[in-house]
Residue, then its C-alpha position, 0 to 999 in steps of 0.5 A: x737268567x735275563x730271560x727269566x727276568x723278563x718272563x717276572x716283567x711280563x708276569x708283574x703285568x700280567x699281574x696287574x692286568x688279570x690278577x694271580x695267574x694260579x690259584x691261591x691253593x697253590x701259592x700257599x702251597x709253594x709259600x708253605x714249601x719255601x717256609x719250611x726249606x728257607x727256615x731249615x736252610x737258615x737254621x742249619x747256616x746257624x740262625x737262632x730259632x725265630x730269625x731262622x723263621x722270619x728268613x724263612x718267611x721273607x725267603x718264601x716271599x720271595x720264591x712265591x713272587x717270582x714262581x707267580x711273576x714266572x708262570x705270569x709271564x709265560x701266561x702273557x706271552x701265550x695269550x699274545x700280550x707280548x704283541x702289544x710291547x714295541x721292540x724297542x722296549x722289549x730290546x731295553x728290557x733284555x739289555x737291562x736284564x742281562x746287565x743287572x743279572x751279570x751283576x747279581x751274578x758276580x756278587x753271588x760269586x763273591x759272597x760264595x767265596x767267602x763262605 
């Protein structure tokens, strides 16, 4: 999990230093896919019909963001941008994720027990 916290940093610079990473076809394409599983998912959990939509939308947001923040990353590290951040950041980074991915873990866990 931390390390994909790490490949969605690199992809948001990656982001900023060349733009999108994948074509817009295939954003839409996986915004398109995630609209339609997070609207289902939020109608079947109960949702009445337009807030099953507008959590779908905000949840296909967020999957794109991160699929494109992704392949971002893995495309940063491959071009060699990832020689241009001293170890040390690259260090705090990890140390970081790893701590905010345990508390995204055990707040999961959490939620899910009560569910």
């Amino acid at each position: 999990m931390s390390v994909t916290m790490i490949a969605v940093a690199l992809g948001i610079i990656y982001l900023f230093d060349t733009g999108l990473p994948l074509p817009s076809a295939v954003l839409f394409l996986i915004f398109a896919l995630g609209f339609i599983l997070g609207s289902v998912f939020f109608e079947r959990r109960g949702a009445e019909h337009p807030w099953s939509l507008i959590g779908g939308a905000i949840a296909s947001l967020g999957i794109t963001f991160v699929v494109m923040s992704v392949v971002g990353g893995i495309l940063f590290i491959g071009n060699g941008g990832f020689n241009t951040i001293p170890m040390e950041t690259v260090l705090y980074s990890l140390s970081a994720c790893m701590i905010v991915s345990m508390i995204t873990l055990n707040f999961a866990s959490y939620k899910l027990q009560y569910i």
